[in-house]
VEXDREN-2710 file (C-alpha; in Angstrom, 1 decimal):
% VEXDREN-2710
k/r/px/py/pz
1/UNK/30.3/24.5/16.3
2/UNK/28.5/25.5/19.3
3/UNK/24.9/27.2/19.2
4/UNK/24.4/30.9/20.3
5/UNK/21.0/32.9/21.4
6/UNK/20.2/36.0/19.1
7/UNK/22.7/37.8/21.1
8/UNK/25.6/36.3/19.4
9/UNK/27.9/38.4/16.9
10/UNK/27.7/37.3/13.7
11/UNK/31.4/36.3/12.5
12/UNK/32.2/36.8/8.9
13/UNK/31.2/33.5/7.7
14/UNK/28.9/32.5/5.0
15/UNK/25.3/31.2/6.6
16/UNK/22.6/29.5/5.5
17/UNK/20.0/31.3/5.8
18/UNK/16.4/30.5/7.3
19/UNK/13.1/32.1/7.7
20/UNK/10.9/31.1/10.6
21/UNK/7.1/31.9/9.4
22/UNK/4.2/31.4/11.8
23/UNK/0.9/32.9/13.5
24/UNK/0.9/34.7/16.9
25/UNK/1.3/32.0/19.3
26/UNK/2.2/29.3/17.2
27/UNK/5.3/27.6/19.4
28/UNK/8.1/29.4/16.6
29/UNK/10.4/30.6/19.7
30/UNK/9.8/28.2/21.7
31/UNK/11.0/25.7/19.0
32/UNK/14.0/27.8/18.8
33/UNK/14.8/28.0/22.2
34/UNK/14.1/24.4/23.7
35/UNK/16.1/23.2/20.3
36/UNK/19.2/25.7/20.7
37/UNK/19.4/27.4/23.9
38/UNK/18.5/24.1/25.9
39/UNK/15.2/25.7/27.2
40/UNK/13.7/23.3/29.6
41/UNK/10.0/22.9/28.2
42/UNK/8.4/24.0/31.0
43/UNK/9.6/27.4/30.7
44/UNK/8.5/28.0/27.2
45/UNK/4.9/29.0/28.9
46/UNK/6.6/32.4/30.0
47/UNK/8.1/33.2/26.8
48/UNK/6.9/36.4/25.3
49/UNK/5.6/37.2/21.8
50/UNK/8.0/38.0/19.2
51/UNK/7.5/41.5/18.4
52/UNK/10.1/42.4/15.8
53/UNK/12.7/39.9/13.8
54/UNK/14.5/38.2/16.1
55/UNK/17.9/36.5/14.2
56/UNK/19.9/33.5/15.8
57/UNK/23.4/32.7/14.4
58/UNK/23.4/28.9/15.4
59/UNK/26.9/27.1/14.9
60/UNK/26.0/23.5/13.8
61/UNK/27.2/21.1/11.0
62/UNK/27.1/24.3/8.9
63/UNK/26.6/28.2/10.4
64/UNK/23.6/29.0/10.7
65/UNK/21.4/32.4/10.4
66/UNK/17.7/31.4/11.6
67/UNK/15.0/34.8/11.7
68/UNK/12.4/34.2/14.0
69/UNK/9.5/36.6/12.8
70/UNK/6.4/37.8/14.4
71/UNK/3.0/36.6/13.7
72/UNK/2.2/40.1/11.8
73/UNK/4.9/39.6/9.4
74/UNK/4.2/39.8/5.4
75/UNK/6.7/39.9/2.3
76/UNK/6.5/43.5/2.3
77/UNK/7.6/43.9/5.9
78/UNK/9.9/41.0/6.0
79/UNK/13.1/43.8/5.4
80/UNK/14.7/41.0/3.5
81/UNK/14.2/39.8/-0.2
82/UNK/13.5/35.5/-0.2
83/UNK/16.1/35.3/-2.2
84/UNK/18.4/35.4/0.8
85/UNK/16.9/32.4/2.6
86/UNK/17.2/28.9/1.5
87/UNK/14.5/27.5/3.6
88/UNK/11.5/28.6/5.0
89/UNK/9.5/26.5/8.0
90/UNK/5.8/28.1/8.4
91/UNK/4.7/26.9/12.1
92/UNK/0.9/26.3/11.9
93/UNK/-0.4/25.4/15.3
94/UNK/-2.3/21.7/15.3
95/UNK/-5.4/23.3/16.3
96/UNK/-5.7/26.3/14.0
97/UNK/-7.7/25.0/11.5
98/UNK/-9.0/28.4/10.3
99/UNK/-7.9/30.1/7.1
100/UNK/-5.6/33.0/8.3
101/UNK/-2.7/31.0/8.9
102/UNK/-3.2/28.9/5.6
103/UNK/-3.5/31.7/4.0
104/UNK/-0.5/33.3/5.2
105/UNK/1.6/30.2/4.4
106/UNK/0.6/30.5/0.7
107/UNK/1.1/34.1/0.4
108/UNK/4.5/33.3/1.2
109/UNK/5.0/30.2/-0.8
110/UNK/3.9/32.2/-3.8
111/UNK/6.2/34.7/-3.2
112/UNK/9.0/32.7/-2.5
113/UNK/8.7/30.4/-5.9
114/UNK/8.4/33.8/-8.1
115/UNK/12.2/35.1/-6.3
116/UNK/13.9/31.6/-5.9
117/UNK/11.8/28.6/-7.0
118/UNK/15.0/26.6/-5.4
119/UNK/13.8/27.4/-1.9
120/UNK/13.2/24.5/0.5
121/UNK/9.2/25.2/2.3
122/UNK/8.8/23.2/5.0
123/UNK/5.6/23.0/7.5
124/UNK/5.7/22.2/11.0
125/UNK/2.0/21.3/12.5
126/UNK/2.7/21.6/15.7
127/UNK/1.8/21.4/19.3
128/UNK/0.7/17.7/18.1
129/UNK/0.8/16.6/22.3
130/UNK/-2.2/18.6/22.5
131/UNK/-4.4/16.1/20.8
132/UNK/-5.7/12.2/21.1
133/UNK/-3.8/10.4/18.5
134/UNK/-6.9/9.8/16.2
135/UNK/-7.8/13.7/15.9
136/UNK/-4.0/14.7/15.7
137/UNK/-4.0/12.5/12.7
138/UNK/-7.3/13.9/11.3
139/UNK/-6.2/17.3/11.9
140/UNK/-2.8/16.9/9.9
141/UNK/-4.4/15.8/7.5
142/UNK/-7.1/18.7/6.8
143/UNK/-4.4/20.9/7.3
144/UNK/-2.3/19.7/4.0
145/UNK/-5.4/19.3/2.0
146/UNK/-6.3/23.0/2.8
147/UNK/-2.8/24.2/2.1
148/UNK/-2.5/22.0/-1.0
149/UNK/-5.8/23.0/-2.6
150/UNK/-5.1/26.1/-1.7
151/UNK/-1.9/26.2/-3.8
152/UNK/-3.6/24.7/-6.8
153/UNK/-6.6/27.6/-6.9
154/UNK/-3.6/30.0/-7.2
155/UNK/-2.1/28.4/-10.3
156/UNK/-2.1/24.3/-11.5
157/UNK/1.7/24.8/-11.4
158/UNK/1.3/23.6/-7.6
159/UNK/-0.5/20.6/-7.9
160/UNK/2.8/18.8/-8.0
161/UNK/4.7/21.1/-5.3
162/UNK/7.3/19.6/-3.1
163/UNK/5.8/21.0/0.0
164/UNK/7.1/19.0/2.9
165/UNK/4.7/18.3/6.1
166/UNK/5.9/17.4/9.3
167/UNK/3.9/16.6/13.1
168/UNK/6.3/17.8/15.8
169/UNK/6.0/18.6/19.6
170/UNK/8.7/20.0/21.9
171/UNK/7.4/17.4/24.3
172/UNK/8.8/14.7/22.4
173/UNK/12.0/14.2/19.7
174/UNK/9.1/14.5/16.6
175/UNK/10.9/18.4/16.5
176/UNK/14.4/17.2/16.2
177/UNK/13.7/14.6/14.0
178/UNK/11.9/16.9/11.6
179/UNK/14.0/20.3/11.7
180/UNK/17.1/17.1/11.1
181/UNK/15.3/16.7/7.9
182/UNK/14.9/20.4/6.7
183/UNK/19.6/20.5/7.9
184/UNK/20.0/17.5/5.4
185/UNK/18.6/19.5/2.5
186/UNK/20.9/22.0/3.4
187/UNK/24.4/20.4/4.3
188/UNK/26.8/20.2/0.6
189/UNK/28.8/17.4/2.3
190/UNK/25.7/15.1/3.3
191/UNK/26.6/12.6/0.9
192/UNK/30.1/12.1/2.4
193/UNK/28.8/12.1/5.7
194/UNK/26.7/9.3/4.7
195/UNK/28.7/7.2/2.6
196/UNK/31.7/7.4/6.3
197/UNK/28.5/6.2/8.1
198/UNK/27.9/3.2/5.7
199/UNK/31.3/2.5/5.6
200/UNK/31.7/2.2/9.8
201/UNK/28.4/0.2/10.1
202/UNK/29.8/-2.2/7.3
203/UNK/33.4/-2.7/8.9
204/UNK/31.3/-2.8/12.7
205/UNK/28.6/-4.9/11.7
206/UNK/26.5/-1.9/13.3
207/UNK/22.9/-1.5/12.3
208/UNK/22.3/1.9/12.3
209/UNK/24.9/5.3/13.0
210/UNK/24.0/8.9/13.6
211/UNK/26.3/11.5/13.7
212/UNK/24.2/14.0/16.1
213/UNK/25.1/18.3/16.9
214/UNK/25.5/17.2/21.4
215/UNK/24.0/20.7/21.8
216/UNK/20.8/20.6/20.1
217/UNK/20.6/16.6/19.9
218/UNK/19.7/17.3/16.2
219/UNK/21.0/14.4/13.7
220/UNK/23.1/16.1/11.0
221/UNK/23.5/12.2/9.1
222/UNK/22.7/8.8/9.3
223/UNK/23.7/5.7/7.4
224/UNK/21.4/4.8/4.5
225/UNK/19.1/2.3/6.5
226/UNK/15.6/3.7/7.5
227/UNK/15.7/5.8/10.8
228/UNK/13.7/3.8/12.8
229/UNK/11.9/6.2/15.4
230/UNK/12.4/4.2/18.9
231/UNK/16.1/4.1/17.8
232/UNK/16.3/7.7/17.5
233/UNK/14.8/8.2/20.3
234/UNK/16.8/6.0/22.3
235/UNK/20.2/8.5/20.7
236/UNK/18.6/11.5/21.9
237/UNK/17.7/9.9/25.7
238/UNK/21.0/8.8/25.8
239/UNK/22.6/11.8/24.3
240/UNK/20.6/14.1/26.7
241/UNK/21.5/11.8/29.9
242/UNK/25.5/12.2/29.2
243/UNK/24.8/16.3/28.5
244/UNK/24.0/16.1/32.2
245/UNK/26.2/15.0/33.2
246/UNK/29.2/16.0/31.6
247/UNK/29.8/19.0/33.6
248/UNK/30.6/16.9/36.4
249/UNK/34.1/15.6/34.7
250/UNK/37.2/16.8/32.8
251/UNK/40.2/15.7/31.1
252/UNK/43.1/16.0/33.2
253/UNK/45.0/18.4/30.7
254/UNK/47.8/18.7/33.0
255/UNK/48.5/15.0/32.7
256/UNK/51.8/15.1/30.4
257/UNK/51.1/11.8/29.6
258/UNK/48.2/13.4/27.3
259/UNK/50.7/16.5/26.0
260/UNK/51.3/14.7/22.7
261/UNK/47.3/15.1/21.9
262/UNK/45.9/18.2/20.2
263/UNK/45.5/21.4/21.7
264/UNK/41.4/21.6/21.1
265/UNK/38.9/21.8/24.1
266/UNK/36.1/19.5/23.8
267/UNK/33.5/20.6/26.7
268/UNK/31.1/17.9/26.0
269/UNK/30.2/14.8/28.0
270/UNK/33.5/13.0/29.0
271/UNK/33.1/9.2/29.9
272/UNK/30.9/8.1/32.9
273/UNK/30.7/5.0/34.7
274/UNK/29.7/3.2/31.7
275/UNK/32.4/4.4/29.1
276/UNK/35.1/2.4/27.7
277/UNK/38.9/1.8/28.8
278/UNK/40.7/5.2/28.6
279/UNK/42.7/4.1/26.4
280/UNK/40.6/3.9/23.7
281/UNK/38.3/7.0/25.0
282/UNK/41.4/9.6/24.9
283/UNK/43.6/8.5/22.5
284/UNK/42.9/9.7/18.9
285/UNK/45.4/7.5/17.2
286/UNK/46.6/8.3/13.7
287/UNK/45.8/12.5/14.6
288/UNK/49.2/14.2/14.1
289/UNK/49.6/17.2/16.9
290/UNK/49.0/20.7/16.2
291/UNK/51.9/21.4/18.6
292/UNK/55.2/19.2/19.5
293/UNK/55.2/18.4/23.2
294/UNK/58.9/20.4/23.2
295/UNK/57.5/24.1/22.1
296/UNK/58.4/26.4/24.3
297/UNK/54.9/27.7/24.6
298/UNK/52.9/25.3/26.9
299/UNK/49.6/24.0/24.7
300/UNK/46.2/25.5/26.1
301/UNK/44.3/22.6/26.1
302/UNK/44.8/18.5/24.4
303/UNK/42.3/17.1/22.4
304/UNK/39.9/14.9/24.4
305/UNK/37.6/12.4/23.0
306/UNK/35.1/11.1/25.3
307/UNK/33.7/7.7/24.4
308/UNK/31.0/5.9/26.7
309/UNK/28.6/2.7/25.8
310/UNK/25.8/1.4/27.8
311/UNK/23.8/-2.3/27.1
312/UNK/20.5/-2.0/26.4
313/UNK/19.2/-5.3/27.6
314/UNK/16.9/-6.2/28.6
315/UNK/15.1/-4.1/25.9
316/UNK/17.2/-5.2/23.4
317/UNK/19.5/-7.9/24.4
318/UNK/22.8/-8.7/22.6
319/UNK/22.8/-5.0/21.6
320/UNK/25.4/-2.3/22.7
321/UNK/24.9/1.9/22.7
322/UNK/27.9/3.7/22.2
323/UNK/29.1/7.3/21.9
324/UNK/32.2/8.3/20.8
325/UNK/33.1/12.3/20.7
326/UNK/34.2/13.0/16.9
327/UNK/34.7/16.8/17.1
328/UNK/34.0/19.3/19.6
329/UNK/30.9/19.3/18.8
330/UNK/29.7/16.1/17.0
331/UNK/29.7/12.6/18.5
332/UNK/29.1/9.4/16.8
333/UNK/26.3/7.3/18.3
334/UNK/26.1/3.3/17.2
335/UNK/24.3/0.4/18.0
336/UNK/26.7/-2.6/17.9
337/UNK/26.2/-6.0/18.6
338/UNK/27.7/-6.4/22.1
339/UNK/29.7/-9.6/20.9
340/UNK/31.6/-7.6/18.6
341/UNK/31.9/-4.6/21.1
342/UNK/33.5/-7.0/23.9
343/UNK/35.4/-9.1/21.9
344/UNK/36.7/-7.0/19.5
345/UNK/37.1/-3.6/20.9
346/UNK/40.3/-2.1/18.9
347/UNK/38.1/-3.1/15.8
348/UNK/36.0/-0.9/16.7
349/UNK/37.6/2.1/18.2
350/UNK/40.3/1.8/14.8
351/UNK/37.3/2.4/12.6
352/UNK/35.8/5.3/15.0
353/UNK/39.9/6.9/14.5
354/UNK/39.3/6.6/10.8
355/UNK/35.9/8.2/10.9
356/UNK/36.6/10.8/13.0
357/UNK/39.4/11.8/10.9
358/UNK/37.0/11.9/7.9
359/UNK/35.0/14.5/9.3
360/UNK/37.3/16.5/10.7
361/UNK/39.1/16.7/6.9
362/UNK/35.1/17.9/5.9
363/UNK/34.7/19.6/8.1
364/UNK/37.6/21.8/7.8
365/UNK/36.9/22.1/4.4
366/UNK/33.8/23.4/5.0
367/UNK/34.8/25.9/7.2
368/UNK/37.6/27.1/4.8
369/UNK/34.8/27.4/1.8
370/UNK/32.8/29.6/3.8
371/UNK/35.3/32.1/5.0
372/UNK/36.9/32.1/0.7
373/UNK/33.3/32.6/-0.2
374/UNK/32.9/35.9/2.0
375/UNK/36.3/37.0/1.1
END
């Protein structure tokens, strides 16, 4: 469930395949990197040009297998038929407003609907932090009304194309908000995800629920209610400020009053000042052990499930933030009314048990189809 840099073996799971498409210069890397390897944004100015395919094996949700290709790059040269990919993101600097790139984009759109007309094309514009709000919108837009006329000079057939558009920056959570868009079209088990979601907002009273990758900070679901972009914002600040500082705590594993708990590490961000009792932030009720506490082999390490919940008045008073760990690498983050958080606390942490188990069970499943599938 982790994420991995290019360097990573790839096991023998099934990935989903994607194809990252862009000019020379374009931010494709650095999208890669700040989203993945936790690049600080500042350092993506001394990244150098890809040269040759570069592939990432990224361990979200689902396994990932991203190619990031250099600006040179056509069909011919790609060294991989498109019918291996199920998405392709094109990269298109916000600026670039000359053909070469729109062009290029096309080429490979064209291509891509003769080998597998099921393939997802995104587009990111990007860089958008370079320009005044009124001429980043003016520029997005000439840029899909090139690309879309474009498309309908090389046949009719495209006038109607589902080609999706979105404005991102790495200075701002626009780029996890859109590559959580292209994961959704790509996750089998979104519609369960969902449906847990609705079903813990409805018994919480919650407003709105994200299950988010801690690593990458991308969203892999959300209840059905719009995403409201402050609020996912708000996730990622949040998620980003208990990343920090995780590393300064751990679960006592020694404690033998946790030895009937699971044997899984969890190395994300355990509870800070602001978390919950421990009670309800360690104890994963309902989970049967993988290991009896009486095995003569000790257990490497119990399951620990951080929790933590902050109040966001006076922003938004009466409402509560919380974060609850769900596997070792997804956490639940709700807003909850902060009545029902204080006064009715096991009502809450029951239905996060429940959840959790639901996506563990999914999951697993998931992991088991992909291994049969490369058997």
């Amino acid at each position: 469930m982790s994420s991995s840099s290019s360097t990573a073996i790839s096991t023998g799971t099934s990935r989903t395949k994607i194809l990252f498409l862009g000019m020379r210069r374009s931010g494709k890397t650095s999208i890669l990197q700040v989203l993945f390897d936790d690049l600080p944004v500042k350092q993506t100015f001394y990244l150098e040009p890809t040269m040759r395919v570069a592939k990432h094996f990224i361990d979200t949700v689902i396994p990932l297998e991203i190619w990031d290709c250099p600006g040179n790059v056509t069909v011919d040269t790609l060294g991989a038929s498109l019918a291996d990919f199920s998405t392709i993101v094109f990269v298109i600097d916000i600026r670039d407003l000359y053909q070469h790139p729109v062009s290029k984009l096309v080429e490979f759109i064209v291509a891509a609907c003769q080998i597998n007309p099921d393939i997802n094309l995104e587009v990111f514009v990007h860089k958008a932090e370079r320009l005044q709000e009124d001429d980043k919108i003016e520029n997005f837009r000439q840029i899909h009304e090139r690309v879309m006329d474009r498309l309908v000079d090389e046949s009719p057939e495209f006038e109607q194309f589902p080609l999706n558009f979105h404005l991102t920056s790495i200075y701002d959570h626009s780029l996890r908000e859109a590559f959580s868009r292209v994961l959704h079209k790509l996750i089998d088990s979104l519609p369960y995800l969902e449906e847990l979601l609705n079903v813990f907002c409805s018994n919480t009273a919650s407003p709105k629920a994200f299950l988010f990758d801690t690593s990458s900070k991308i969203h892999v679901a959300t209840d059905t209610s719009p995403v409201d972009q402050a609020t996912h914002n708000l996730c990622c600040d949040y998620l980003s400020m208990l990343n920090s500082f995780g590393p300064l705590y751990k679960s006592n594993a020694n404690d033998s009053r946790t030895s009937r708990f699971s044997p899984t590490p969890a190395p994300t961000p355990p509870p800070t000042a602001t978390t919950s009792t421990p009670a309800s932030s360690t104890s994963p009720v309902g989970t049967p052990p993988l290991s009896s506490s009486t095995s003569p082999v000790p257990p490497s390490k119990p399951h620990f499930y951080p929790s933590a919940a902050t109040s966001l008045s006076p922003s938004r008073p009466g409402t509560t933030l919380t974060y609850h760990l769900v596997t070792p690498h997804l956490a639940l983050l709700a807003l909850l009314p902060t009545t029902v958080y204080d006064m009715r606390r096991g009502l809450v942490e029951w239905n996060v048990v429940w959840f959790r188990e639901g996506v563990r069970e999914i999951w697993v499943s998931g992991l088991r189809g992909g291994l049969e599938d490369t058997g």
